[in-house]
DSSP file (Angstrom, degrees, kcal/mol; ACC not computed):
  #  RESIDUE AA STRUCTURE BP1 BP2  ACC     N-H-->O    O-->H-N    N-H-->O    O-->H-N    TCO  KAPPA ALPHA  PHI   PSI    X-CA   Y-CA   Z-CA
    1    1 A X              0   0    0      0, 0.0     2,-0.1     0, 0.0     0, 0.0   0.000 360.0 360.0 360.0 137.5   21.4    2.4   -0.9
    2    2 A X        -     0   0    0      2,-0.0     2,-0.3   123,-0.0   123,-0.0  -0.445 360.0-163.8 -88.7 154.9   19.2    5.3    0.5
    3    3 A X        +     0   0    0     -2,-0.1     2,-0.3   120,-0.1   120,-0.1  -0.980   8.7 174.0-154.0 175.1   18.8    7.0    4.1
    4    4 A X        -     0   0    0     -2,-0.3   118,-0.1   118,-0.1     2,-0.1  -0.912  26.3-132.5-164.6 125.2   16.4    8.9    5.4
    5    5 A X        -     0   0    0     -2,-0.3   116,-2.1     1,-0.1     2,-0.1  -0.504  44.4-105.0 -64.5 160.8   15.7   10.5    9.4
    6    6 A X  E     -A  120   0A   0    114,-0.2   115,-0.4    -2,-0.1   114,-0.2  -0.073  36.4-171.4 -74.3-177.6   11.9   10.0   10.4
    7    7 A X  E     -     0   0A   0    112,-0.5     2,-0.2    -2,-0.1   113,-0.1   0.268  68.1  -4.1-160.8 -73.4   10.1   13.2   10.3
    8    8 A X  E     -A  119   0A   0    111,-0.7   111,-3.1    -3,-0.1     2,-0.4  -0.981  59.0-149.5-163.6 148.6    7.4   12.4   11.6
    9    9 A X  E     -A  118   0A   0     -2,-0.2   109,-0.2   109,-0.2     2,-0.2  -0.950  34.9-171.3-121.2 133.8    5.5    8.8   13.2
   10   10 A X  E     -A  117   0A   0    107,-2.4   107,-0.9    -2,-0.4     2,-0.2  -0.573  24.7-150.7 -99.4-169.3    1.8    8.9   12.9
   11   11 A X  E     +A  116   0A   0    105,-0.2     2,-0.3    -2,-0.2   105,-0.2  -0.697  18.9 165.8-157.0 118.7   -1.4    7.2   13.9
   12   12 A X  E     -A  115   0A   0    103,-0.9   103,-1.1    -2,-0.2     2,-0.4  -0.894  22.0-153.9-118.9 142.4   -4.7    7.0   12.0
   13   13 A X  E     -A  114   0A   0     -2,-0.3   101,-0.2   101,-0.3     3,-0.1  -0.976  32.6-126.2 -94.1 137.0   -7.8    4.9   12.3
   14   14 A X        -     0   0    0     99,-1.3     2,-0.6    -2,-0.4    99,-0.3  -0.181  20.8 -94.6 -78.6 159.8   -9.6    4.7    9.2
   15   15 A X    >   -     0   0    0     97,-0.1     3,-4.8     4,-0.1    95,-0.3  -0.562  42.4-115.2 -86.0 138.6  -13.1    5.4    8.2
   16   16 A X  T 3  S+     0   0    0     -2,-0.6    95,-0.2     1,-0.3    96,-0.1  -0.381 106.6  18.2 -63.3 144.9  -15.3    2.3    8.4
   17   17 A X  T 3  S+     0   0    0     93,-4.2    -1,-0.3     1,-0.3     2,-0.2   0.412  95.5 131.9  69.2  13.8  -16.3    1.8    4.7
   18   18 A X  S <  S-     0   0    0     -3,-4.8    92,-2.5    92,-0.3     2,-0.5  -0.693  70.7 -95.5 -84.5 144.8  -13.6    3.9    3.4
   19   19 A X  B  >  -H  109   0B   0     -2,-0.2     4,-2.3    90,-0.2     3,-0.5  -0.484  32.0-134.9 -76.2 120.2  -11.3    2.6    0.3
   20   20 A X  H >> S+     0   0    0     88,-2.5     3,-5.4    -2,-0.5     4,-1.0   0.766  97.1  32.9 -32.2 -83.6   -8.1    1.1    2.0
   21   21 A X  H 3> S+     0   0    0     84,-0.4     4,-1.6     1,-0.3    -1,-0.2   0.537 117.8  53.1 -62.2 -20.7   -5.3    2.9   -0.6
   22   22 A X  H 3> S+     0   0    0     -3,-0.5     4,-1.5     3,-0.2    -1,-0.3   0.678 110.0  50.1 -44.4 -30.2   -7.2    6.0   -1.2
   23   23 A X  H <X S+     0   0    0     -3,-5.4     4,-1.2    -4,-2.3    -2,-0.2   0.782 114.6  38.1 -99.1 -11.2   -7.3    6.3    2.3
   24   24 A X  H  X S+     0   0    0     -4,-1.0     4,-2.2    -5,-0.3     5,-0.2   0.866 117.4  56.9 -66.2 -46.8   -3.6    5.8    3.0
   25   25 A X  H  X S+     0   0    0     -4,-1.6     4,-2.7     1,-0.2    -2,-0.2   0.976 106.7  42.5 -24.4 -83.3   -3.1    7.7    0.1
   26   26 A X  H  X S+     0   0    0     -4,-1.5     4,-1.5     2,-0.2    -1,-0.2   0.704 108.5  61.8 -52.4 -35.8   -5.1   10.8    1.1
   27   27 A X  H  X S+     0   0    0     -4,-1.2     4,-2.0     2,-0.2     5,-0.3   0.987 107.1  47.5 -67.6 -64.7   -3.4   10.5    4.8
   28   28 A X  H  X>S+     0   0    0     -4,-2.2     5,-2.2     1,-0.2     4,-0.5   0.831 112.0  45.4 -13.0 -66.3    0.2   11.1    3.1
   29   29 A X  H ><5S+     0   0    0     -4,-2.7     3,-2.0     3,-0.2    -1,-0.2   0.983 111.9  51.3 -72.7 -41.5   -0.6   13.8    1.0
   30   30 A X  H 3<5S+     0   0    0     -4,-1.5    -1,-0.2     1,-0.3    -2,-0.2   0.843 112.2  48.9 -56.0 -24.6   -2.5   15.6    3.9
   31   31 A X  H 3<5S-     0   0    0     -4,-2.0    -1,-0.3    -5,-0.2    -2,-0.2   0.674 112.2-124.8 -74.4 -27.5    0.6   15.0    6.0
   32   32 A X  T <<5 +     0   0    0     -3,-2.0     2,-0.3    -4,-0.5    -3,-0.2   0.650  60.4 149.5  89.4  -2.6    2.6   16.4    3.3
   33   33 A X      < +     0   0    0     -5,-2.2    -1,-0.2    -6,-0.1    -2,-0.1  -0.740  20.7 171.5-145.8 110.5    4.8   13.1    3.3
   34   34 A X        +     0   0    0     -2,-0.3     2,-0.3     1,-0.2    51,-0.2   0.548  69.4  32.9-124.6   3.6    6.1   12.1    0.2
   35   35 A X  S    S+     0   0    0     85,-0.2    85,-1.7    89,-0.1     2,-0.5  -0.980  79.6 115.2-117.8 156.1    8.3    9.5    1.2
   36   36 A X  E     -CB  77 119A   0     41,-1.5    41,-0.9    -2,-0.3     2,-0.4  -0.982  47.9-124.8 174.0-172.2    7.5    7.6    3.7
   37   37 A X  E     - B   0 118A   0     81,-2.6    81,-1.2    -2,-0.5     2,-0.2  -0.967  26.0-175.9-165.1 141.1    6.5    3.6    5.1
   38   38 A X  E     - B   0 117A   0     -2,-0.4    37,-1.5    37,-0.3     2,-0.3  -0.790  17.5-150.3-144.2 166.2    3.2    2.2    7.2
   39   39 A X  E     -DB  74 116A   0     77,-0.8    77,-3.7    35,-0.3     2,-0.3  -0.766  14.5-168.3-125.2 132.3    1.9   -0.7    8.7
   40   40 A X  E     + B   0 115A   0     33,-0.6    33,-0.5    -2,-0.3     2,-0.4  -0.940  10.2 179.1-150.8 138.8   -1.9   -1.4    9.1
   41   41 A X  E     + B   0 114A   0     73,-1.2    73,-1.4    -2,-0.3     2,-0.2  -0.997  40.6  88.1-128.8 115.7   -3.8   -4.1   11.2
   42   42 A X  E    S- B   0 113A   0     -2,-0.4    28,-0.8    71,-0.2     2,-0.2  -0.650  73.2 -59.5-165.5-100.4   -7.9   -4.2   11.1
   43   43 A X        -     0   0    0     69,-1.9     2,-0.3    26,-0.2    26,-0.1  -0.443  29.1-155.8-151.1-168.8  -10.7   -5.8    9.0
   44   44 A X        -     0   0    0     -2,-0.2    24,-1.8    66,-0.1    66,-0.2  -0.682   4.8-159.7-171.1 132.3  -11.7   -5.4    5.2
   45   45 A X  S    S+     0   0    0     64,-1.7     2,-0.3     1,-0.3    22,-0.2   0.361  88.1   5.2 -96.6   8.9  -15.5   -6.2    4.3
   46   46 A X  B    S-I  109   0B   0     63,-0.8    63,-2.3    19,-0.1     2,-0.4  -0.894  79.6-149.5-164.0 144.1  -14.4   -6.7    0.7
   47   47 A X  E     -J   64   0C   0     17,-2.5    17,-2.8    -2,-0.3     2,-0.4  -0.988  11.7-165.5-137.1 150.8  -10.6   -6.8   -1.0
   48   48 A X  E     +J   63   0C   0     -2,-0.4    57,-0.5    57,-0.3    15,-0.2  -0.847  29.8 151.5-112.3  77.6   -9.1   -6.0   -4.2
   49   49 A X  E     -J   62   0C   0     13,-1.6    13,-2.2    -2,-0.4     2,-0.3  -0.314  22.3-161.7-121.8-172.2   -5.7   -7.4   -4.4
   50   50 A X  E     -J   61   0C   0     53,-0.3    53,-2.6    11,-0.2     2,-0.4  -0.918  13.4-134.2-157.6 151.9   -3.5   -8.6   -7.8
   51   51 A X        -     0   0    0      9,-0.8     2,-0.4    -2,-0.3     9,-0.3  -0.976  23.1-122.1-119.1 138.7   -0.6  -10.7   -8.3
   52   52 A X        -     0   0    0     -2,-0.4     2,-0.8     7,-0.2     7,-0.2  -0.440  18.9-149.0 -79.3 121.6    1.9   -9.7  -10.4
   53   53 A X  B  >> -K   58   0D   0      5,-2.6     4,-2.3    -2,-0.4     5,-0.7  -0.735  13.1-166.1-101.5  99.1    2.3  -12.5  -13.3
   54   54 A X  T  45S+     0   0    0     -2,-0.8    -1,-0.2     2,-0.2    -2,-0.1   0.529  81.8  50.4 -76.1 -20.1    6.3  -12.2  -14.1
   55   55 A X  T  45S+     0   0    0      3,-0.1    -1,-0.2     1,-0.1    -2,-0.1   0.621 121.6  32.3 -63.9 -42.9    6.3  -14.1  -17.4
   56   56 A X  T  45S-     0   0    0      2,-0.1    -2,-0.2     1,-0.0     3,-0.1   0.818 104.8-133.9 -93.8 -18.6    3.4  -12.1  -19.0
   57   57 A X  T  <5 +     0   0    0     -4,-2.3     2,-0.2     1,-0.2    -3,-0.2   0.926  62.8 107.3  53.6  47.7    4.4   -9.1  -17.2
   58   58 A X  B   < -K   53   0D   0     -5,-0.7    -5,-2.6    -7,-0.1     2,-0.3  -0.958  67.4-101.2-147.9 138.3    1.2   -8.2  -16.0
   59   59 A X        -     0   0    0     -7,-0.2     2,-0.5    -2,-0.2    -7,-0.2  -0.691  22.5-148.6 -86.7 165.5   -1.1   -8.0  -13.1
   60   60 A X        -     0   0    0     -9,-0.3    -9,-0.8    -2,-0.3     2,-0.1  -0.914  19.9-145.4-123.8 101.1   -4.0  -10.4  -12.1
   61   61 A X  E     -J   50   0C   0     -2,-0.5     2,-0.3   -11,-0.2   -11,-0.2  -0.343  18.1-177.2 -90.8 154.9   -6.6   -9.0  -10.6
   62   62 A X  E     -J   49   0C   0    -13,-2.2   -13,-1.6    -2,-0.1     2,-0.5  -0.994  15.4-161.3-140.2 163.1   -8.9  -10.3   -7.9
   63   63 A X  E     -J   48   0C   0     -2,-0.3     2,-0.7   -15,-0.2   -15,-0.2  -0.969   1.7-168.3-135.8 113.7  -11.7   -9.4   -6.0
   64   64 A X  E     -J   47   0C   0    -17,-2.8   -17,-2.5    -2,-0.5     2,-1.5  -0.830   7.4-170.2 -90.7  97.0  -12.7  -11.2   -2.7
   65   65 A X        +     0   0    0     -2,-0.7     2,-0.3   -19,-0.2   -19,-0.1  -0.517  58.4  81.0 -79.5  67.5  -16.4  -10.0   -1.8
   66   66 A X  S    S-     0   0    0     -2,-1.5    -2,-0.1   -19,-0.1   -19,-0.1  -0.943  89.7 -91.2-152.1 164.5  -16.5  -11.4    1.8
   67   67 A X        +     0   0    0     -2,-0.3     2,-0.3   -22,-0.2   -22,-0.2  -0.252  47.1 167.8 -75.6 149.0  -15.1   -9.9    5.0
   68   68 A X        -     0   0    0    -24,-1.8     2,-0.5    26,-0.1    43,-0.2  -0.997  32.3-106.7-161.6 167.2  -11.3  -10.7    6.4
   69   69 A X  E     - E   0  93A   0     24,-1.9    24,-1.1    -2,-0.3     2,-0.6  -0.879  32.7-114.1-117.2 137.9   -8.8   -9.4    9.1
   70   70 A X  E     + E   0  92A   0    -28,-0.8   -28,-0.2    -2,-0.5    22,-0.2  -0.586  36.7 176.1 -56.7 109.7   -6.0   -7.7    8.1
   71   71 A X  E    S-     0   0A   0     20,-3.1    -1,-0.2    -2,-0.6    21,-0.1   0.048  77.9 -14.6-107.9  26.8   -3.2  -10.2    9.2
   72   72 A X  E     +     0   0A   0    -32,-0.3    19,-2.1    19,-0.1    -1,-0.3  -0.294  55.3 176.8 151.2 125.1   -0.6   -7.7    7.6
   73   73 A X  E     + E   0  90A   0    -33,-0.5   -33,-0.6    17,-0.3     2,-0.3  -0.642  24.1 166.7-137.0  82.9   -0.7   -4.5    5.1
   74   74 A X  E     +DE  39  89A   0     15,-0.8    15,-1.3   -35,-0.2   -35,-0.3  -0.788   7.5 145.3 -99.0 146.3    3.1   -2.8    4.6
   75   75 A X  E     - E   0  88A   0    -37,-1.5   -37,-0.3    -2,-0.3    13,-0.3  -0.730  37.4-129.1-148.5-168.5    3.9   -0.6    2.3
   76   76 A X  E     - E   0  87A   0     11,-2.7    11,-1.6    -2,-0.2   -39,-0.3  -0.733  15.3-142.9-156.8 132.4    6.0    2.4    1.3
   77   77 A X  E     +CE  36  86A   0    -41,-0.9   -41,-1.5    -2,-0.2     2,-0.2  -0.664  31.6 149.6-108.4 140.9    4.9    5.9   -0.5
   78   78 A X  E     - E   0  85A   0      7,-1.5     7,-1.8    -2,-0.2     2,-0.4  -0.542  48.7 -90.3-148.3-153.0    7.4    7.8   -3.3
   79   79 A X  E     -fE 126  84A   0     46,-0.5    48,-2.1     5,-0.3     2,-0.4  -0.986  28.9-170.6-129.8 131.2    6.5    9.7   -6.0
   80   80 A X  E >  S- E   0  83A   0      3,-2.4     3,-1.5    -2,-0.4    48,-0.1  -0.987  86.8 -11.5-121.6 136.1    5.7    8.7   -9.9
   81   81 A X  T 3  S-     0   0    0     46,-0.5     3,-0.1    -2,-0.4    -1,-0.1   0.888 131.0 -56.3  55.3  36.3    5.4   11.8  -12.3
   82   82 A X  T 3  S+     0   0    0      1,-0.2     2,-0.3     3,-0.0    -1,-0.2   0.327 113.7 108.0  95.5  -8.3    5.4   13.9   -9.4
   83   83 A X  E <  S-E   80   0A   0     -3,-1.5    -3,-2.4     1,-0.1     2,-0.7  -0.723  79.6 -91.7-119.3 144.7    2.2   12.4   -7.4
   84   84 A X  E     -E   79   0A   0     -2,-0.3     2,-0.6    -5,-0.2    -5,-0.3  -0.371  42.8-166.2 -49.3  97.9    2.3   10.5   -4.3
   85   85 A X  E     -E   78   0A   0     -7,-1.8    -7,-1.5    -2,-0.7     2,-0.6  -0.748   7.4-158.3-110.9 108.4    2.5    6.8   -5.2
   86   86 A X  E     -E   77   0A   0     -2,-0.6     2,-0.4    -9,-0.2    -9,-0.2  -0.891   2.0-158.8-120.8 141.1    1.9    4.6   -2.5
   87   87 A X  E     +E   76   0A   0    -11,-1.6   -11,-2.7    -2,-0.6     2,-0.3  -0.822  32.1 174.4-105.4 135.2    3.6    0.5   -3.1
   88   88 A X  E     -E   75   0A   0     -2,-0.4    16,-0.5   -13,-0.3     2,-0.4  -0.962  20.0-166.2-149.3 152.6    1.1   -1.9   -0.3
   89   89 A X  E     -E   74   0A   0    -15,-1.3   -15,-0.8    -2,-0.3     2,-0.4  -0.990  11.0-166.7-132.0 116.9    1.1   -5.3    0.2
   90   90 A X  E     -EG  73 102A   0     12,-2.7    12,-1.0    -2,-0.4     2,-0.5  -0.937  19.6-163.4-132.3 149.2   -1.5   -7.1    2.0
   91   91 A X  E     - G   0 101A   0    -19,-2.1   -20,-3.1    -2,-0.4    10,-0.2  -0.973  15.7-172.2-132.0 132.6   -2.5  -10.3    3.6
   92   92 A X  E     -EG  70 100A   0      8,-3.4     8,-1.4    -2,-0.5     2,-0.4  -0.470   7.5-150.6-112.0 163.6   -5.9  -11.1    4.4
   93   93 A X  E     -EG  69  99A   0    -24,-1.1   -24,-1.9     6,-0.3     2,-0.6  -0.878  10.4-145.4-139.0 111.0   -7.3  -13.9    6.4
   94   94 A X        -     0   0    0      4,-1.7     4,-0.5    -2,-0.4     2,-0.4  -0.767  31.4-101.6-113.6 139.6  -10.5  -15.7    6.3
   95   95 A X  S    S+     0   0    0     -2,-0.6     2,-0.6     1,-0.3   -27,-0.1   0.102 117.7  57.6   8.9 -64.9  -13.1  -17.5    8.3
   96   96 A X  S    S-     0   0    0     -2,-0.4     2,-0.5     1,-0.1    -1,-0.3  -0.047 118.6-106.9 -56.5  18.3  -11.6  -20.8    7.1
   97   97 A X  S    S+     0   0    0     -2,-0.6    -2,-0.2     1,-0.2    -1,-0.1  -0.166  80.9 134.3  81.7 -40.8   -8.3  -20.1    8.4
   98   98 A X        -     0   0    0     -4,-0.5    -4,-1.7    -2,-0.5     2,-0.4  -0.048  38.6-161.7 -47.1 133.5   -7.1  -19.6    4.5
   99   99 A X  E     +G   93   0A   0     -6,-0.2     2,-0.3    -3,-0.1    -6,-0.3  -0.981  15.5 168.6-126.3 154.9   -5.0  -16.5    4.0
  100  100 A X  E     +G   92   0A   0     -8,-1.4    -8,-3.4    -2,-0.4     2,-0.3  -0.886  12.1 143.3-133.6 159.8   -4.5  -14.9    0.4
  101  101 A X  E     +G   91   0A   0     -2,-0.3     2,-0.3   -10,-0.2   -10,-0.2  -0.897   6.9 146.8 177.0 178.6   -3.0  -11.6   -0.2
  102  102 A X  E     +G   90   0A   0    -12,-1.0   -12,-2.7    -2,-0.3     2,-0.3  -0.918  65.5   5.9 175.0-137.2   -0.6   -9.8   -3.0
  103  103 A X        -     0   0    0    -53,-2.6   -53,-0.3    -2,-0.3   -14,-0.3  -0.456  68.7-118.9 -88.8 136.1   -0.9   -6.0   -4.0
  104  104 A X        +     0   0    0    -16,-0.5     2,-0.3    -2,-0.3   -16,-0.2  -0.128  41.8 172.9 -57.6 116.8   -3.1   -3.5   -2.4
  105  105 A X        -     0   0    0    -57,-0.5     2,-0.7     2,-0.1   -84,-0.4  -0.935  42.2 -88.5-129.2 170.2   -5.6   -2.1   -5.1
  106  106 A X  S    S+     0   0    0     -2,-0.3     3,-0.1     1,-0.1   -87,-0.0  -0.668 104.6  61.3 -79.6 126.3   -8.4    0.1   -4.7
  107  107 A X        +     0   0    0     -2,-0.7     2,-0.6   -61,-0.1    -1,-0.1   0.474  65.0 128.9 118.9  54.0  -11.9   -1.8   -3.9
  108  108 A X        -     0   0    0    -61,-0.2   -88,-2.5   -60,-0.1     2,-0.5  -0.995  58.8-139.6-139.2 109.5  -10.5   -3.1   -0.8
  109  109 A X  B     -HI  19  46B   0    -63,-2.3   -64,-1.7    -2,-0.6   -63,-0.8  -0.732   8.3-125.1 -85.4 121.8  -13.3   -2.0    1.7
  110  110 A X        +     0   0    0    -92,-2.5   -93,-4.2    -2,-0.5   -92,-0.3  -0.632  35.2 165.7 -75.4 110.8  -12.3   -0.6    5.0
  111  111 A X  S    S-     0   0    0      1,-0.5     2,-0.3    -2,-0.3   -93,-0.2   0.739  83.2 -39.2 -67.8 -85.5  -14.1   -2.6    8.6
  112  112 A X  S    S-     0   0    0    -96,-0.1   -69,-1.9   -95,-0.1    -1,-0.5  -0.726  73.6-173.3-110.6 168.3  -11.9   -1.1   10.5
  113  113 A X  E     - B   0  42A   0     -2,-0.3   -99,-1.3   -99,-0.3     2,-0.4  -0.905  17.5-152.3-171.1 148.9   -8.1   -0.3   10.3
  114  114 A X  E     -AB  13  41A   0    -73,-1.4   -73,-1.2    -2,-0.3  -101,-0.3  -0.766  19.7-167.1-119.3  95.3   -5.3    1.0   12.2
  115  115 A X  E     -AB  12  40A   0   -103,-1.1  -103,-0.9    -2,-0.4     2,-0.7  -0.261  10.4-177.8-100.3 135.4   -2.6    2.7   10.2
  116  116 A X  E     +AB  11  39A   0    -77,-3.7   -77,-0.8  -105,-0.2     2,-0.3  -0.958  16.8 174.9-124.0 164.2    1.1    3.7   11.5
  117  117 A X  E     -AB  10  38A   0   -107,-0.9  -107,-2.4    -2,-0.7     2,-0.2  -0.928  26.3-139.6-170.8 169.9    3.2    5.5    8.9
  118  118 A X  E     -AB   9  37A   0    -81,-1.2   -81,-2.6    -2,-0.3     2,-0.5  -0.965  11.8-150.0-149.1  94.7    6.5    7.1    9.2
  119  119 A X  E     -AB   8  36A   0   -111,-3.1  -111,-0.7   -83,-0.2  -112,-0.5  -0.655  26.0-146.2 -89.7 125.9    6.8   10.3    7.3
  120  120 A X  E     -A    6   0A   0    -85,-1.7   -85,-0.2    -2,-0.5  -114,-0.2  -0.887   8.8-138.9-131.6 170.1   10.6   10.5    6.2
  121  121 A X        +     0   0    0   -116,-2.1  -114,-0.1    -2,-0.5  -118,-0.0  -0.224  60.5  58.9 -95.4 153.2   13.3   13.4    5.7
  122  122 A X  S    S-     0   0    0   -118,-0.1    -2,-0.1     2,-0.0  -118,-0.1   0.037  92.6 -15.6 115.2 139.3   15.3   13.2    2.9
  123  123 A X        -     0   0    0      1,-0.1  -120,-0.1  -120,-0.1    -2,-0.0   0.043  65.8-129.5 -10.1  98.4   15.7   13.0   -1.1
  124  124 A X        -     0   0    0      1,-0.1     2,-0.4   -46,-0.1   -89,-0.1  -0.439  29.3-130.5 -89.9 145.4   12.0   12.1   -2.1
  125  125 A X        -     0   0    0     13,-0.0   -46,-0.5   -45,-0.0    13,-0.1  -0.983  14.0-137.3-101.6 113.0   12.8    8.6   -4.8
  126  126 A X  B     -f   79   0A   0     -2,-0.4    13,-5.3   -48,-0.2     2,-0.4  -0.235   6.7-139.2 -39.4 126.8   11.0    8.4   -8.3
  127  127 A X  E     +L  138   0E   0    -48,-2.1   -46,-0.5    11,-0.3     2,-0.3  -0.900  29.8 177.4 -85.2 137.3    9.5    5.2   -9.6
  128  128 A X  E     -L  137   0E   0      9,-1.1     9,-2.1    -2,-0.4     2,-0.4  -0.855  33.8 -94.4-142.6 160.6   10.3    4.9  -13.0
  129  129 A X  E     -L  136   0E   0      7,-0.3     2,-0.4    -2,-0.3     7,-0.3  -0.784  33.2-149.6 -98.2 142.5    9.5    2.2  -15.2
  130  130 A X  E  >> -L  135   0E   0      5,-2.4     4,-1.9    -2,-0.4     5,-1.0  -0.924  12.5-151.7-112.7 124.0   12.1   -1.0  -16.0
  131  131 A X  T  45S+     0   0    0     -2,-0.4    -1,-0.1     2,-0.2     5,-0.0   0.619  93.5  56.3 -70.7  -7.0   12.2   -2.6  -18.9
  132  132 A X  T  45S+     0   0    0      3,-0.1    -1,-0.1     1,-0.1     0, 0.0   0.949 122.0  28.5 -88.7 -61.3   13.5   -6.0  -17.3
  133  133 A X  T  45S-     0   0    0      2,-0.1    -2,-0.2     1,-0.1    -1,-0.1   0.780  92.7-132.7 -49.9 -37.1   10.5   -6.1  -14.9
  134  134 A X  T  <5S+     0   0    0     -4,-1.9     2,-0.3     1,-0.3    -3,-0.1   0.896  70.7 113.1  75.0  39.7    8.2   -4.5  -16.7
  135  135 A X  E   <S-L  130   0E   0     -5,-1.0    -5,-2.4    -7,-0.1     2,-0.6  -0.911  73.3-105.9-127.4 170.1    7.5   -2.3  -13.2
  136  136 A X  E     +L  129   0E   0     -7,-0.3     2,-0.4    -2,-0.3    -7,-0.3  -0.862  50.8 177.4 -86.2 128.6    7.9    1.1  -12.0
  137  137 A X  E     -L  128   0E   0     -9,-2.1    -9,-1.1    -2,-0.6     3,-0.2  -1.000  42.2 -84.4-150.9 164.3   10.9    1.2   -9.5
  138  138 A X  E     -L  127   0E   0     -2,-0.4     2,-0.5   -11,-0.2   -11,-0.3   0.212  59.9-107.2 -54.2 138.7   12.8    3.5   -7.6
  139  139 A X        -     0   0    0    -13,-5.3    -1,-0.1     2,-0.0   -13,-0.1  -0.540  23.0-128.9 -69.1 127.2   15.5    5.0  -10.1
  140  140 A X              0   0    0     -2,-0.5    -1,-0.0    -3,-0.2    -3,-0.0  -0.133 360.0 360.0 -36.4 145.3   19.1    4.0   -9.6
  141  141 A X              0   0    0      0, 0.0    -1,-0.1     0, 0.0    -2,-0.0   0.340 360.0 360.0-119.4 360.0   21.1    7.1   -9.4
């Protein structure tokens, strides 16, 4: 188990037709914040999400080209190989009531968005890759 003080609590609105995880990304490093956890609530005009297939040990990607509202986007940012690595999750909702979601990729087209993030203090954690999952995750000490 980890701890960490807050640092610093922000609040961003995103740019309308900006790429969701590039642009959470890009807020991080500009913050300096190389651990850290957000929340975001808005709109998507297109998403690019995957679910991770646990037998094949692979992801599956898809790509929704119609508009949805952000009913939930959480995440958390660490480091792999030195670079800011931010882990998102998202669930979208559309016109028909239907909601889909799994992991935040880039293509995921920003309508709007409201991002909170939580820059925190503390022993920054490496994702590393495990051979029983076949993911990168924070190293065990």
């Amino acid at each position: 188990m980890w701890f960490f003080k807050p640092e610093t609590f922000f609040l961003e609105r995103l740019n309308h037709g900006a790429d969701l995880l590039g642009s959470i990304t890009e807020i991080f490093r500009q913050h300096r914040g190389r651990m850290g956890s957000f929340t975001a609530i808005g709109a998507v005009k297109k998403a690019h999400i995957a679910f991770y297939d646990q037998e094949r040990k692979e992801y599956l990607d898809s790509v929704i080209d119609e508009p949805a509202e952000i009913l939930s986007c959480v995440g958390n940012v660490s480091e792999v190989e030195g670079e800011i690595s931010v882990h998102a999750h998202i669930t979208l909702g559309y016109r028909d009531g239907i909601a889909r979601g799994g992991h935040l990729l880039e293509g995921t087209e920003v309508f709007a968005c409201e991002l909170f993030g939580a820059i925190l203090e503390g022993e920054v954690l490496c994702r590393e890759f495990d051979d029983v999952t076949g993911l990168k995750l924070w190293k065990r000490e």
